[in-house]
C-alpha positions as CSV (number, residue, x, y, z in Angstrom):
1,X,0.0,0.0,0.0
2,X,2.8,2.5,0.7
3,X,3.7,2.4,-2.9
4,X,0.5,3.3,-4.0
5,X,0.9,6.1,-1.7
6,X,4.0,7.3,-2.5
7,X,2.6,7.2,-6.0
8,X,-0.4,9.7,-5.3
9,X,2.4,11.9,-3.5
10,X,4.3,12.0,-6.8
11,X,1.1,13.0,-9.1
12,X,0.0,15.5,-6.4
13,X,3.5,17.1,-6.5
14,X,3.8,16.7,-10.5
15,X,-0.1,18.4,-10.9
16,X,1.4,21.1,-8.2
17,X,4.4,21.8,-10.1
18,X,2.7,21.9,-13.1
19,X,0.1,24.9,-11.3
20,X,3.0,26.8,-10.3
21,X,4.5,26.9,-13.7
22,X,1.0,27.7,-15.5
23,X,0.6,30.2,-12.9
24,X,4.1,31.9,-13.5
25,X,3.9,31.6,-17.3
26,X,0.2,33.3,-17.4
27,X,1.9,35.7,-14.9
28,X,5.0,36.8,-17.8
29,X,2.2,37.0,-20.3
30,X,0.0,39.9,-18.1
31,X,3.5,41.4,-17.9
32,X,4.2,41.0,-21.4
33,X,0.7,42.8,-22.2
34,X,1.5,45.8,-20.2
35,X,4.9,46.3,-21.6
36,X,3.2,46.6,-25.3
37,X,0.2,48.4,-24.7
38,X,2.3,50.8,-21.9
39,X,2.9,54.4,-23.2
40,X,6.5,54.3,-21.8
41,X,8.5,52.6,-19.4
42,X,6.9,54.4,-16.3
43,X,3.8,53.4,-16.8
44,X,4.5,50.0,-17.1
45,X,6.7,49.8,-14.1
46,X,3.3,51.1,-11.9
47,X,0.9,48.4,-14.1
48,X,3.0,46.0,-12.9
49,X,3.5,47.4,-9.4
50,X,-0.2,47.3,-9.2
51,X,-0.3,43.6,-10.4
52,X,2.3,42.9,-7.1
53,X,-0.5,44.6,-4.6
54,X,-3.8,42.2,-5.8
């Protein structure tokens, strides 16, 4: 039974990793967004700021 286990520990970890990166990736692409439809390089830097406070 503890291999089983160990098993489900190793998908849990796999589907968590794979959150994380999905979650950073759809993160650069907001960032990515702002930087093109940004006027200049201030305003960007307070989009993203504002992205950091929610």
């Amino acid at each position: 039974m503890a291999g089983k286990e160990r098993e489900m520990e190793n998908e849990e970890m796999n589907l968590a990793e794979l959150l994380k990166d999905t979650a950073e990736e759809n993160q650069t692409r907001k960032i990515l967004a702002i930087l093109e439809e940004s006027k200049d390089l201030q305003e960007a830097k307070e989009k993203v700021k504002a992205l950091l406070k929610k």
